[in-house]
Backbone as CSV, one residue per row, in Angstrom:
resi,resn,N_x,N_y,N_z,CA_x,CA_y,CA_z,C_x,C_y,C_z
1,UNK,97.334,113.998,120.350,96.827,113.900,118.989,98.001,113.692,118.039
2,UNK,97.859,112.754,117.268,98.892,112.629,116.157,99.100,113.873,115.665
3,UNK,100.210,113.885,115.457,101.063,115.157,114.618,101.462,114.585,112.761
4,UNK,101.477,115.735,112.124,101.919,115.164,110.604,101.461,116.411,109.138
5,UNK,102.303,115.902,108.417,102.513,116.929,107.308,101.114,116.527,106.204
6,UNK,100.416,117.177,106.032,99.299,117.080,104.862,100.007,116.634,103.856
7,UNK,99.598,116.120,103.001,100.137,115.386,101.683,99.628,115.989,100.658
8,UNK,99.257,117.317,100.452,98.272,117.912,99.550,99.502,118.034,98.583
9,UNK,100.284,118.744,99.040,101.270,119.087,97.612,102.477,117.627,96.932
10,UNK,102.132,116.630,97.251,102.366,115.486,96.807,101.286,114.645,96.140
11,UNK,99.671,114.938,96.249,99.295,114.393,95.298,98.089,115.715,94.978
12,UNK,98.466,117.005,94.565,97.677,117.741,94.267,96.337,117.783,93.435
13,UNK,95.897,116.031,92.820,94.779,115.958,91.953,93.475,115.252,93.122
14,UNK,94.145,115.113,94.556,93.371,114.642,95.708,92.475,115.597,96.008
15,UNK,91.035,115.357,96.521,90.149,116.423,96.549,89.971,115.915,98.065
16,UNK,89.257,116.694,98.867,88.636,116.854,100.008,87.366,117.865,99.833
17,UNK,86.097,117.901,99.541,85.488,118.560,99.452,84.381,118.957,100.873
18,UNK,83.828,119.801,101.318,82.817,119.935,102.138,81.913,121.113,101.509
19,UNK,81.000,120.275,101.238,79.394,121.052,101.067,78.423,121.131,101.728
20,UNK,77.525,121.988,102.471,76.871,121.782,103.111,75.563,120.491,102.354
21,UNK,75.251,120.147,103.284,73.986,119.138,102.979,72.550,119.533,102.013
22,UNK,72.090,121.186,102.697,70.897,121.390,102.361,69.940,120.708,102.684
23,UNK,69.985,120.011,103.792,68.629,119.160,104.150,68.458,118.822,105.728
24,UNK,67.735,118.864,106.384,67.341,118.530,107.596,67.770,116.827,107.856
25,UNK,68.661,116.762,108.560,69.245,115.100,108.881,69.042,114.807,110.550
26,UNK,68.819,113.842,110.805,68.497,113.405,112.004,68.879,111.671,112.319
27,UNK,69.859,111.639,113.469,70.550,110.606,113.523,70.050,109.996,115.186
28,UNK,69.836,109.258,115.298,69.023,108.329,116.093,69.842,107.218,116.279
29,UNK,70.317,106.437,118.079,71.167,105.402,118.290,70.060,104.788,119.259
30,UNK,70.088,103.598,119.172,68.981,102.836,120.006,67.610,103.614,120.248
31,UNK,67.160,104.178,119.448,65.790,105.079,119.245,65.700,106.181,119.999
32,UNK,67.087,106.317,120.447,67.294,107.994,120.834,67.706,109.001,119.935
33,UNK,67.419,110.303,119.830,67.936,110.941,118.511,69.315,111.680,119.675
34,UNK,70.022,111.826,118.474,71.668,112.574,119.294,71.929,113.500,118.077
35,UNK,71.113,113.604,116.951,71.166,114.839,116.327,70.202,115.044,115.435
36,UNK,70.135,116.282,115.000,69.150,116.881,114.877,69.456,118.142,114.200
37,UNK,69.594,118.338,112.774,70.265,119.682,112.058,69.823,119.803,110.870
38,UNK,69.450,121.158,110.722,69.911,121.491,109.246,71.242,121.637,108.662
39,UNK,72.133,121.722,109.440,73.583,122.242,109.028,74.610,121.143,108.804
40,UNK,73.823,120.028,108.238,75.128,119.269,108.137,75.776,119.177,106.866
41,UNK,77.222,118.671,107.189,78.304,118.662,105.981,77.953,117.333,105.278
42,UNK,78.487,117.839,103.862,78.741,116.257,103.111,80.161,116.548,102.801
43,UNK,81.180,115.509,103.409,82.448,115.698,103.213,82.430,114.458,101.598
44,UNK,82.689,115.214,100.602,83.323,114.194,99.525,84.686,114.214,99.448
45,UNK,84.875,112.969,99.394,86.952,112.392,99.683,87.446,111.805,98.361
46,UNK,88.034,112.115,97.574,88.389,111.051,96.423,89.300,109.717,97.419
47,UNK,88.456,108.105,96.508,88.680,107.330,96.307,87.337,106.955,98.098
48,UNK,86.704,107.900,98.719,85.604,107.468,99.554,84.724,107.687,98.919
49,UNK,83.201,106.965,99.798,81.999,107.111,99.784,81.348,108.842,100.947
50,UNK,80.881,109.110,100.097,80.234,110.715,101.004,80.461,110.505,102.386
51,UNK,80.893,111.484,103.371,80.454,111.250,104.796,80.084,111.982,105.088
52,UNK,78.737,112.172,105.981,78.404,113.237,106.467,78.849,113.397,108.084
53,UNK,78.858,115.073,108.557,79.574,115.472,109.466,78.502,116.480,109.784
54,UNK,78.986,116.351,111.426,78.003,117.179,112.359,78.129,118.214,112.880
55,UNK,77.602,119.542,112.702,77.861,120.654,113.744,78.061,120.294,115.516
56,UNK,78.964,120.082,116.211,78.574,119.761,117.712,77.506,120.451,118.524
57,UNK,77.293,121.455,118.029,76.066,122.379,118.719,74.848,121.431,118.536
58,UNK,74.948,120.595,117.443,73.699,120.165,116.997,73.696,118.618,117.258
59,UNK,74.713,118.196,118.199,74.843,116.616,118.498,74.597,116.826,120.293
60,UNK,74.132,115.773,120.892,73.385,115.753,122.433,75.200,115.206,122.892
61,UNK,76.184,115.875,122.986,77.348,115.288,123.302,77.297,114.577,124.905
62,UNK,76.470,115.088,125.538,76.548,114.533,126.763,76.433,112.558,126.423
63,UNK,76.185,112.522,125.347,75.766,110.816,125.325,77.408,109.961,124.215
64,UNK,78.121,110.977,124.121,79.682,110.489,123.736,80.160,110.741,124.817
65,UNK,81.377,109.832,124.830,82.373,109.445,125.932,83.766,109.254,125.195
66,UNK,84.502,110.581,125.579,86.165,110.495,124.572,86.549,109.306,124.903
67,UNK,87.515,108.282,123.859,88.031,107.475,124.055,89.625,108.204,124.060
68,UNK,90.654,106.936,124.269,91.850,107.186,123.848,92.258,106.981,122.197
69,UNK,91.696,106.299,121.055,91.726,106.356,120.555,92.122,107.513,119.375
70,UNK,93.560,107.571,118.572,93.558,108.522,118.082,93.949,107.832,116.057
71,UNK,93.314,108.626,115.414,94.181,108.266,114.206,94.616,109.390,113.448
72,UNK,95.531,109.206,112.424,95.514,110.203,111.728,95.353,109.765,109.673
73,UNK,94.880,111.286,109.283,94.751,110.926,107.707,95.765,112.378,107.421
74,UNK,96.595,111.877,106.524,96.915,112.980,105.489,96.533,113.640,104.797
75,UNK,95.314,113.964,104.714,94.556,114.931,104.053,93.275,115.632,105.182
76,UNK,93.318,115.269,106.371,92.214,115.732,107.562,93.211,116.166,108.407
77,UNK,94.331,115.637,108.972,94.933,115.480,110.416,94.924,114.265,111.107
78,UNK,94.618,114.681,112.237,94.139,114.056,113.451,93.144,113.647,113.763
79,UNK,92.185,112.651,114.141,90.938,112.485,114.603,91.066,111.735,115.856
80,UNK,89.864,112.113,116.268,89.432,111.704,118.011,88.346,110.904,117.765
81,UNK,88.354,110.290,119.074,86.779,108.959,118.929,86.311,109.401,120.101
82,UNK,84.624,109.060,120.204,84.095,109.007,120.825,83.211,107.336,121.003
83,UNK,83.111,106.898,122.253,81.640,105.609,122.306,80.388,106.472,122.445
84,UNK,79.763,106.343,121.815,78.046,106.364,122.009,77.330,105.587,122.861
85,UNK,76.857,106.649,123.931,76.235,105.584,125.097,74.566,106.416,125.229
86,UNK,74.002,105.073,124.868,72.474,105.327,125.064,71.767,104.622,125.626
87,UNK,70.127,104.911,126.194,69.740,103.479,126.325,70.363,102.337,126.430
88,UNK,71.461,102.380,127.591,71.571,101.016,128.305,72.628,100.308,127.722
89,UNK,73.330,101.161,126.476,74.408,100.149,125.247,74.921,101.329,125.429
90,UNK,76.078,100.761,124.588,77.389,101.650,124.489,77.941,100.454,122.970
91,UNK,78.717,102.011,122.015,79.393,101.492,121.053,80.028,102.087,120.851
92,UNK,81.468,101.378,121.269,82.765,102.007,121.271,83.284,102.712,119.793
93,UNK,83.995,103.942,119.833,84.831,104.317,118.878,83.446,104.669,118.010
94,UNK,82.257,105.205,117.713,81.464,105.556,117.175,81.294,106.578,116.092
95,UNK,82.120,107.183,117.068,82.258,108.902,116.417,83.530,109.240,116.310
96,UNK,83.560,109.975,115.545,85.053,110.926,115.153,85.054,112.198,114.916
97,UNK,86.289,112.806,115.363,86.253,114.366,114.706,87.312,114.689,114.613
98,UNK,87.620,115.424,113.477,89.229,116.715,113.597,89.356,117.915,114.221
99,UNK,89.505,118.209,115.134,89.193,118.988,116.368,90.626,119.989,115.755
100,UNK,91.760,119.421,115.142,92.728,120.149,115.150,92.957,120.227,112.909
101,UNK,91.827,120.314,112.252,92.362,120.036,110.599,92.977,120.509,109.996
102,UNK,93.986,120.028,108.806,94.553,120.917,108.383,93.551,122.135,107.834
103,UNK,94.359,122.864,107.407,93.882,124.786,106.874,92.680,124.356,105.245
104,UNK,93.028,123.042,104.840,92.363,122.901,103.327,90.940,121.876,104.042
105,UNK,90.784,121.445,105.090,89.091,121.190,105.662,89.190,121.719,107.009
106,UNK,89.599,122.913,106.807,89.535,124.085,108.125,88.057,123.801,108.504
107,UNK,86.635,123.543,107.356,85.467,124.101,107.827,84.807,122.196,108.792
108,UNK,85.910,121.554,109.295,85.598,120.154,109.886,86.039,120.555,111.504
109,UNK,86.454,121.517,111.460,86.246,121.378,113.584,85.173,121.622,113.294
110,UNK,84.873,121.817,114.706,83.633,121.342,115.476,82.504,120.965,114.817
111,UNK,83.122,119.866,113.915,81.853,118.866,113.295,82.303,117.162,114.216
112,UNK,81.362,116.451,114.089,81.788,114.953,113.757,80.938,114.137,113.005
113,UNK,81.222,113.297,113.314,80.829,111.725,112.013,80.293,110.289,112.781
114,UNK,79.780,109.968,112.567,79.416,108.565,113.295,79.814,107.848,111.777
115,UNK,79.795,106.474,112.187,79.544,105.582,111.498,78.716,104.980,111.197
116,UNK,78.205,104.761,109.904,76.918,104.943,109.319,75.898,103.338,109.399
117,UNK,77.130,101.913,110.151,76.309,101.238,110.189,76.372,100.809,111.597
118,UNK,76.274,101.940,112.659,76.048,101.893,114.279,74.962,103.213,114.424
119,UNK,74.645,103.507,113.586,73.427,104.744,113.979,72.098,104.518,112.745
120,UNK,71.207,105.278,112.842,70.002,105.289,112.026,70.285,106.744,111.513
121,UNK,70.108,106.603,110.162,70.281,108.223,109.665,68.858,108.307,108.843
122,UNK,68.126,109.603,109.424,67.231,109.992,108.511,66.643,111.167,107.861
123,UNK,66.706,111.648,107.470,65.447,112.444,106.120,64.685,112.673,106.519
124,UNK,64.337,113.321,107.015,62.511,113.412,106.967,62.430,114.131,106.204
125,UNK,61.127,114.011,105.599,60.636,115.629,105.192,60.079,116.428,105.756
126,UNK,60.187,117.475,104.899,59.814,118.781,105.252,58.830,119.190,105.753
127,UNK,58.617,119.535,107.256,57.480,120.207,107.192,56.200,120.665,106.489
128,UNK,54.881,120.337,106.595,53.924,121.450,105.781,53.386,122.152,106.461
């Protein structure tokens, strides 16, 4: 895993935020679901668009496959990839996670992230 110094105290007006979601999300790859939670994160990043992030308890991991793939961000760490293999396809580098984050998005292990235009993300509502 890449190694490296957070950049927080060089641009201290940089935010990293994680809020929980508050909503039941459900993520579906070739019309299989691979998650299924109330507990997911909305990571807000200055100068990104929202990402949401997954409890692993709450992702079917048996259907990711670690790649070698590693990157790193100065404000997360390290991240790992996974391919998503379902129904008969596979899409490489799919998923990501900071397995190792810095101490300021401590609450991003054991979450991850897909990419939002290789999966189906949905909402449902609520129960009656």
């Amino acid at each position: 895993m890449p190694k490296g110094e957070s950049l927080y105290h060089k641009f201290p007006d940089y935010r990293v935020d994680l809020e929980p979601s508050g909503r039941r999300v459900v993520v579906r790859y070739k019309g299989q679901v691979v998650v299924d939670t109330e507990t997911a994160l909305v990571v807000r990043e200055t100068k990104h668009d929202p990402v949401l992030y997954f409890p692993r308890q709450d992702v079917r991991m048996e259907l990711l496959e670690r790649t070698d793939l590693e990157t790193f961000c100065p404000f997360k760490g390290g991240a790992s990839y996974w391919t998503l293999a379902a129904s008969g396809q596979r899409d490489e580098n799919a998923v990501w996670s900071y397995e190792d984050p810095f101490d300021q998005v401590a609450g991003l292990k054991d979450y991850v992230a897909f990419y939002p235009d290789r999966v189906q993300v949905e909402d449902p509502a609520p129960a009656s």
